[in-house]
N, C-alpha and C positions, 0 to 999 in steps of 0.2 A: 414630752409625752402628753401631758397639760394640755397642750397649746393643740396636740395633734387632735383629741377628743375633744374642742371644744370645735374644732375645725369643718368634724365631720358633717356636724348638727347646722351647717347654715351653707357650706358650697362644697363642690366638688374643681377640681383645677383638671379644666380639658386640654391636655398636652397637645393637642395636634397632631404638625407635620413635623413642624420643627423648631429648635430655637434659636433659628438662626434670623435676625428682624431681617437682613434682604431678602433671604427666600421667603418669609411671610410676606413682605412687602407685596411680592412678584405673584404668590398665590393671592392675597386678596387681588389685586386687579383682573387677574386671569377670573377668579370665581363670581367677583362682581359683573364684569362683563356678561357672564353666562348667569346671573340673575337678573338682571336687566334682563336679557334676549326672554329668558323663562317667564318674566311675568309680563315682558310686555306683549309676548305669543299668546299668553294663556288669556290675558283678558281680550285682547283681539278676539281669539277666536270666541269667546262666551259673548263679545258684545252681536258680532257679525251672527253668531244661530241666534242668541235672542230678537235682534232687532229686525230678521231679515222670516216674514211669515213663509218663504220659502224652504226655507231649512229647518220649519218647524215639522220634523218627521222622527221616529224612533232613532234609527241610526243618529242622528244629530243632536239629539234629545241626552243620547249613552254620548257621546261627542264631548257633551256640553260637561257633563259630569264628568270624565278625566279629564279635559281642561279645569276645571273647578278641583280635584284631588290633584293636581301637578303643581297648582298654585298653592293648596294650602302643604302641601306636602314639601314642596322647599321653600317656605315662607315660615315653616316652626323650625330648622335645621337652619340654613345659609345665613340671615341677617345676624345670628349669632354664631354665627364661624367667620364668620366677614369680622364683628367686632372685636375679638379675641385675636383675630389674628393680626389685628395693632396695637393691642394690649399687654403689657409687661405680665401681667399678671392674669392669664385667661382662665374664670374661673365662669360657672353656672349655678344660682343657689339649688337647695334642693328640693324645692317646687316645681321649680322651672325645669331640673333633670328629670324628674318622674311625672310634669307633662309632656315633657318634648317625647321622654321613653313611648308611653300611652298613645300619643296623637301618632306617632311616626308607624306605630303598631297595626292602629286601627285604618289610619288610610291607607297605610300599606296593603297593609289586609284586604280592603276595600276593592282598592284597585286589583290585586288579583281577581276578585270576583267578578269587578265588573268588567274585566277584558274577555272572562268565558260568556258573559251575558252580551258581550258586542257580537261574541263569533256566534254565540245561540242567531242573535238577529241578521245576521247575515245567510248563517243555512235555511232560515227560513224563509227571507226577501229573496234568494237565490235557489233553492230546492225547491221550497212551497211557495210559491208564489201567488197561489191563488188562494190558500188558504191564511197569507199574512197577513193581508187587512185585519180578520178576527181572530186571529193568534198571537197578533202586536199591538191589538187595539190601546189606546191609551191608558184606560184603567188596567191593562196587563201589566204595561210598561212599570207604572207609578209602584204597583205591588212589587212587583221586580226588583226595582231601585232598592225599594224599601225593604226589601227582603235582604237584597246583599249589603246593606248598612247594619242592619240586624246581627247577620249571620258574623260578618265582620268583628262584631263587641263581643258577638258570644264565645268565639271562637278564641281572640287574636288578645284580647285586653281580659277578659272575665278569667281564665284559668289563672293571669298572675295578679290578680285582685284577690283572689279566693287564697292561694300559696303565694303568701308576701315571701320576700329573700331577705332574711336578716344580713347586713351589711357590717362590715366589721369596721374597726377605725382608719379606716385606709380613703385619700380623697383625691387620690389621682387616676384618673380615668384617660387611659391610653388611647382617646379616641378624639376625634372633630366635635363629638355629639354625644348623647346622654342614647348611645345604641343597644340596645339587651345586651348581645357579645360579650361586649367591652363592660357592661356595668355588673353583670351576674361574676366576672372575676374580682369586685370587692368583698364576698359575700365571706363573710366566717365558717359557714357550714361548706359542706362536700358539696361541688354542684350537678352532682352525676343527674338526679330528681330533675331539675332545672333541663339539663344538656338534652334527658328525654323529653320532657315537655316540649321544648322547641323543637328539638325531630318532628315529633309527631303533629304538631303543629305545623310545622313547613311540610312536610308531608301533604297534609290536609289542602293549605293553603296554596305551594307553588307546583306538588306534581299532578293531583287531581283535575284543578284545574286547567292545565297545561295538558293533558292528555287528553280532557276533552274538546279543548281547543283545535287539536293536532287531529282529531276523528271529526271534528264540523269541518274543518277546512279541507281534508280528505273526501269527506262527502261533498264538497261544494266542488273542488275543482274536477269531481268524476262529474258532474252535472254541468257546470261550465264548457268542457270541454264538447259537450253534446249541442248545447248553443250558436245561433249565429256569430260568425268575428266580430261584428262590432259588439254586440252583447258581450259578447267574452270578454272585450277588452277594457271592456267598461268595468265587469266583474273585477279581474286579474288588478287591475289601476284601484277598487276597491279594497280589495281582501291583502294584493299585497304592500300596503302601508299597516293595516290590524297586523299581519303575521309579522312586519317590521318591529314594529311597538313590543309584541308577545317576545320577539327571540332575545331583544336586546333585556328588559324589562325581567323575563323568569330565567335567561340566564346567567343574569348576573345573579339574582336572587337565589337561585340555586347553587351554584359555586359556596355561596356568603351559607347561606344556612344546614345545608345539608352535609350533615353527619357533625360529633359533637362539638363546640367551642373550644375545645381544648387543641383541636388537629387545627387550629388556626394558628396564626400568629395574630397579634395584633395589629401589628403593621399590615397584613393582608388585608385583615376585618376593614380597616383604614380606608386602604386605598377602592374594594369593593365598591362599597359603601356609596363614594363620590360617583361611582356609575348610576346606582338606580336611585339615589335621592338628591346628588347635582346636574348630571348628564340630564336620564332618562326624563324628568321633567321638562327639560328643553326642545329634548329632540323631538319629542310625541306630538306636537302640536304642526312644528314645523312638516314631518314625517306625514302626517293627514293632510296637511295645506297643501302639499307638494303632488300631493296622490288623489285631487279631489277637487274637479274641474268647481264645479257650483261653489265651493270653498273661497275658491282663488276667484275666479270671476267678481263674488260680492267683496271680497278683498279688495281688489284695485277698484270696486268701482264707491266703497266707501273712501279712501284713501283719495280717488279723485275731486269728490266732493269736498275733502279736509282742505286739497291743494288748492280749490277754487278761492 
């Protein structure tokens, strides 16, 4: 008992997948693989909108910024489930659990917001068209940005900064990662208080958001549809990589969070989890690159230059 209370006070032991070292074995290489692919996407594409004054526009600008949350966003999670999982003993102190908790929070958070602020700029580059130049002008943009980082902390990290969770002496965390779910089940107290906050928090976060998304893209393809074919198509090759990113992205996140932690297992929480903080990082870059001729074009032709 000694040993277990002195245990709590300096790491927690992240159980994973499993403990079995082949199947670890077999999961890191499969998850390193898909880190590599993720950051070497994610910096691709920030280096190609930075360096290329052609893709200096709104759209590319919000671009640049979920490249930038995909990289830090599996960059506080993966390089430490990658090391654990060749570890006898996979443990995380608890600093490092309660910023991996926070960071994974707030960009999560983030990116929810900033995928309804993609589809805001597209009903307007698409509906309004004439009115976007000073509707997206830059200083809108930058207040924007800054708005959804804001809203982000206030939202997503400040309510369990204000209501800390007394944790009891318990240091095994049934998860890959230091994820709420899984950490509010150490907790001593009832965590019914906790289980609403996250409703109503995921609530706020992944359906509001996603409903407005679901009414701008409604409105866009009623307008698109009134457009020239090649216009449309050019739209349709835009909007549908954004709606790719949103479906994959809030429905995982919705399965994961919505209604209380208890109706989960942990093993579900688990497996979730790996969709929108090891996947969804990966795929979103690729997903835009694929869907977005001016993308690809400065791709291969910085890539050519590499090979020269």
């Amino acid at each position: 008992m000694d040993r277990d209370n002195q245990t709590i006070k300096y790491e927690f032991i992240l159980l994973g997948f499993s403990k079995n070292s082949k199947i670890n074995l077999a999961l890191f290489f499969l998850f390193l693989v898909i880190y590599l692919i993720t950051f070497d996407a994610n910096c691709l594409i920030l280096c190609v909108i930075i360096f290329n004054p052609r893709l200096h526009t709104p759209m590319f600008f919000f671009l640049c910024i979920l490249s930038f949350l995909d990289l830090s966003y599996s960059s506080i999670a993966v390089p430490k489930f990658l090391s654990n999982l060749l570890s006898t003993h996979p443990t995380i102190s608890i600093l490092g659990c309660a910023l991996q908790l926070y960071l994974i929070l707030f960009l999560g958070g983030t990116e929810c917001l900033l995928l309804a602020l993609m589809a805001y700029d597209r009903y307007l580059a698409i509906c309004r068209p004439l009115h976007y130049p000073i509707l997206m002008r830059w200083s809108i943009c930058y207040w924007l940005t800054s708005l959804v980082f804001i809203a982000s902390f206030t939202i997503y990290v400040l309510p369990s900064l204000i209501i800390p969770l007394p944790l009891c002496y318990k240091n095994q965390v049934n998860h890959f990662m230091c994820e709420v779910l899984a950490v509010i089940k150490l907790s001593c107290n009832n965590i019914d208080l906790s289980e609403s906050v996250i409703f109503s928090t995921s609530f706020i976060s992944l359906l509001l958001p996603f409903v407005f998304i679901m009414v701008s893209y409604i409105c866009i393809i009623t307008s698109v549809l009134k457009v020239h074919s090649v216009r449309r198509s050019k739209a349709f090759s835009t909007c549908s990589s954004h709606i790719s990113v949103v479906a994959f992205f809030f429905g995982t996140g919705m399965i994961m969070y919505f209604g209380p932690s208890s109706q989960y297992s942990s093993n579900q929480e688990k497996y979730i989890s790996t969709f929108y903080v090891v996947v969804s990082p990966m795929l979103n870059p690729l997903i835009y690159t694929l869907n977005n001729r001016e993308v690809k074009v400065t791709i291969v032709k910085v890539l050519s230059k590499l090979n020269e």
